[in-house]
C-alpha positions as CSV (number, residue, x, y, z in Angstrom):
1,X,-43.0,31.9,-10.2
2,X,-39.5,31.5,-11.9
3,X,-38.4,28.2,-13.3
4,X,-35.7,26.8,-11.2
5,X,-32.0,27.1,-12.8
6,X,-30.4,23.7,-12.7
7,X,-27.0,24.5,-11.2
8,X,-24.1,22.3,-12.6
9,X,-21.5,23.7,-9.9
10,X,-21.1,20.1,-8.1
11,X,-20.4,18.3,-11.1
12,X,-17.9,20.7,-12.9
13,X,-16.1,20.8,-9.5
14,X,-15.9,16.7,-9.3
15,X,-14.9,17.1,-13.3
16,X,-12.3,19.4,-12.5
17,X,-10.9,17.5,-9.3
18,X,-10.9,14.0,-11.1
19,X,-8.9,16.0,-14.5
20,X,-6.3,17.1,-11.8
21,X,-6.1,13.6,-10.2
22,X,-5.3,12.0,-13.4
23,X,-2.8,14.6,-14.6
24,X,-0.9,14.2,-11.2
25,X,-1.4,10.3,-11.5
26,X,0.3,10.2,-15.4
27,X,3.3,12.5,-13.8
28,X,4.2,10.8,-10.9
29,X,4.3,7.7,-13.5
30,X,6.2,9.0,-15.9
31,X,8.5,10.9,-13.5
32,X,9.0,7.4,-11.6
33,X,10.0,5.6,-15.0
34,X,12.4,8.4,-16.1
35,X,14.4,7.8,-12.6
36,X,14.6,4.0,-14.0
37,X,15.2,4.4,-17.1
38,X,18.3,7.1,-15.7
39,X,19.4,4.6,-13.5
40,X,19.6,1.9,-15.7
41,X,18.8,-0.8,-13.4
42,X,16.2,-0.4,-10.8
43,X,17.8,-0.6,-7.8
44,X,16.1,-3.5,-4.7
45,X,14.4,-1.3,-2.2
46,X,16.4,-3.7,0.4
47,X,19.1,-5.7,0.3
48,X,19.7,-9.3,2.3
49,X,22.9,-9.5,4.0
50,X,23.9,-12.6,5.6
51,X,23.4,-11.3,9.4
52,X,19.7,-10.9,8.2
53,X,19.5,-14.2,7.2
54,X,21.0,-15.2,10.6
55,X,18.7,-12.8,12.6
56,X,15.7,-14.4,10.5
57,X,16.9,-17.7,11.5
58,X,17.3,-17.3,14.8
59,X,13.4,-15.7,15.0
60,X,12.2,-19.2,13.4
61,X,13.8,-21.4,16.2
62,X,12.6,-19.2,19.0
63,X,9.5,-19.4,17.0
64,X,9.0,-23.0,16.9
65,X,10.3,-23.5,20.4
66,X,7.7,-20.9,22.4
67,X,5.2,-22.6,23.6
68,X,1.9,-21.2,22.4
69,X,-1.1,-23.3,24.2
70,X,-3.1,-21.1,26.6
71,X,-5.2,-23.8,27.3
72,X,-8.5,-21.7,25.7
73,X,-10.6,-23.3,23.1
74,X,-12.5,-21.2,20.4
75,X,-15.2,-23.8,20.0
76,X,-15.8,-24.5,23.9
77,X,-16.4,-20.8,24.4
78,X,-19.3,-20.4,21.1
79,X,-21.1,-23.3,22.8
């Protein structure tokens, strides 16, 4: 009989794949803190105007004024 040959084929693939996940993980980094740096400022992803703050207001008080008691109780139904 032949001795078996160890094949290394699954672990040079997951090597290879983890090398290319990296390299792609250090560009996307860099790339993102060149477009900073070029911009000089980072820039909000969102900005607050003052009809947000009014919408957001207006969300609390119907919040606070629905009435959320169904009458069910979590413990009465375990026992």
């Amino acid at each position: 009989m032949e001795p078996e040959k160890k094949s290394n084929g699954a672990l040079v693939g997951l090597i290879i794949i983890i090398i290319i996940l990296v390299v792609g993980g250090i560009y996307m980094w860099q790339s993102n803190k060149n477009a900073v740096e070029n911009q000089g400022m980072p820039v909000p992803s969102e900005t607050v105007t003052t009809q947000d703050s009014v919408d957001l207001d207006t969300l609390d008080q119907d919040l606070n004024t629905t009435d959320i008691d169904v009458g069910a109780s979590v413990i009465d139904s375990v026992q």
